[in-house]
C-alpha positions as CSV (number, residue, x, y, z in Angstrom):
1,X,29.7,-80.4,-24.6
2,X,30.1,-77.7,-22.6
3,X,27.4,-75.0,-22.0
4,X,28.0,-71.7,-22.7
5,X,28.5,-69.5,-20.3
6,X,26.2,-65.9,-20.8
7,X,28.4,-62.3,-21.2
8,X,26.7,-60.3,-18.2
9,X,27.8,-62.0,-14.9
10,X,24.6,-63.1,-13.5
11,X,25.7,-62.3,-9.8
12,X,26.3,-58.7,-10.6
13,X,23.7,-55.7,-9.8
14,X,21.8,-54.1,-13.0
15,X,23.8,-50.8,-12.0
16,X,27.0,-52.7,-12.3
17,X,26.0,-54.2,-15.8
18,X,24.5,-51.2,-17.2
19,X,27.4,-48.7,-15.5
20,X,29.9,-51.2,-17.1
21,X,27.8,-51.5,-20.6
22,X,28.2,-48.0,-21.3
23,X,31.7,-47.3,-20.3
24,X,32.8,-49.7,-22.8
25,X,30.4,-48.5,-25.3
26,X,31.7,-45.1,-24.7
27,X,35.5,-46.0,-25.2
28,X,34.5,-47.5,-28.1
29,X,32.6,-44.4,-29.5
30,X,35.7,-42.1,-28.2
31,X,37.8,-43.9,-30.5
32,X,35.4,-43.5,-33.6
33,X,35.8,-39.5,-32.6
34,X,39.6,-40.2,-33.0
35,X,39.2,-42.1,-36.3
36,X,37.4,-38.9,-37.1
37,X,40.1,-36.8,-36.6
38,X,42.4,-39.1,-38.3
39,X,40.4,-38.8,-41.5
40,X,39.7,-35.4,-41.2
41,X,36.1,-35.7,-41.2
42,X,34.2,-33.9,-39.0
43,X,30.6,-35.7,-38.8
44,X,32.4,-38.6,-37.6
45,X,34.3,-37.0,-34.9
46,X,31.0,-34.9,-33.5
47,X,29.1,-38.0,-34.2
48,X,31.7,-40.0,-32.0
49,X,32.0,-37.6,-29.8
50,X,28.1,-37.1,-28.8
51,X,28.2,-40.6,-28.1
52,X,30.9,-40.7,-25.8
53,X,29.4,-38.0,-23.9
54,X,26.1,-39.9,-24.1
55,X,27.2,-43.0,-22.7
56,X,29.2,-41.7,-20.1
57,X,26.5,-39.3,-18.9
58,X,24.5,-42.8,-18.3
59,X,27.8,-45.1,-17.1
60,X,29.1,-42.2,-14.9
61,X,25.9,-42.5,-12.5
62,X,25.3,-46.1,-12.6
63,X,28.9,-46.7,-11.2
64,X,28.2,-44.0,-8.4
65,X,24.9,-45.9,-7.8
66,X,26.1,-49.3,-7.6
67,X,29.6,-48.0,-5.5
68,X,27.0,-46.2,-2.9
69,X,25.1,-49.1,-2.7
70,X,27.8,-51.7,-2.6
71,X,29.3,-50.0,0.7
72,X,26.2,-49.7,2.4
73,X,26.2,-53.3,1.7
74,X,23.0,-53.6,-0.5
75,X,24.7,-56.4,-2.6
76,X,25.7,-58.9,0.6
77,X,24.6,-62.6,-0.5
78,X,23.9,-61.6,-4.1
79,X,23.3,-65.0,-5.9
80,X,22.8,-65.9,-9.7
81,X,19.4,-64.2,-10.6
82,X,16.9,-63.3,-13.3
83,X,17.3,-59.9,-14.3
84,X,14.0,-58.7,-12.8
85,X,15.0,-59.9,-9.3
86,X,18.9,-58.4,-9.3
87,X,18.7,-55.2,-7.6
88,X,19.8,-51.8,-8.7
């Protein structure tokens, strides 16, 4: 039996996961706005679109973060970690 492999890369940054993690969330809130729309029902297209903005407000700088970082070359000879010891 093969072991399961776990979702987050563990040879990735936590700006990368967390950047990442909310991009996705967001796309996925953006299209609940949309669904709102659809429907015609407003609480679910403000509520869809708060999040979106939310989530990108926290992806948006983590991408920037780990992009600055990765060129001044912060990440060289990043190995499979714990959590605590991955840098930002």
């Amino acid at each position: 039996m093969s072991r399961r492999q776990p979702f987050f890369p563990k040879d990735k940054p936590r700006s990368w996961i967390i950047g990442v993690s909310a991009v996705l969330a967001g796309l996925g809130f953006g299209c609940l706005g949309f669904l709102g729309v659809f429907l015609d029902w407003s609480p679910l297209f403000y509520l869809g679109g708060a999040l979106f903005v939310l989530c990108w407000l926290v992806g948006f700088p983590m991408i920037v973060l780990f992009n600055i970082r990765l060129v001044a070359g912060h990440y060289r000879g990043l190995g499979n970690t714990s959590w605590e010891q991955r840098p930002w």
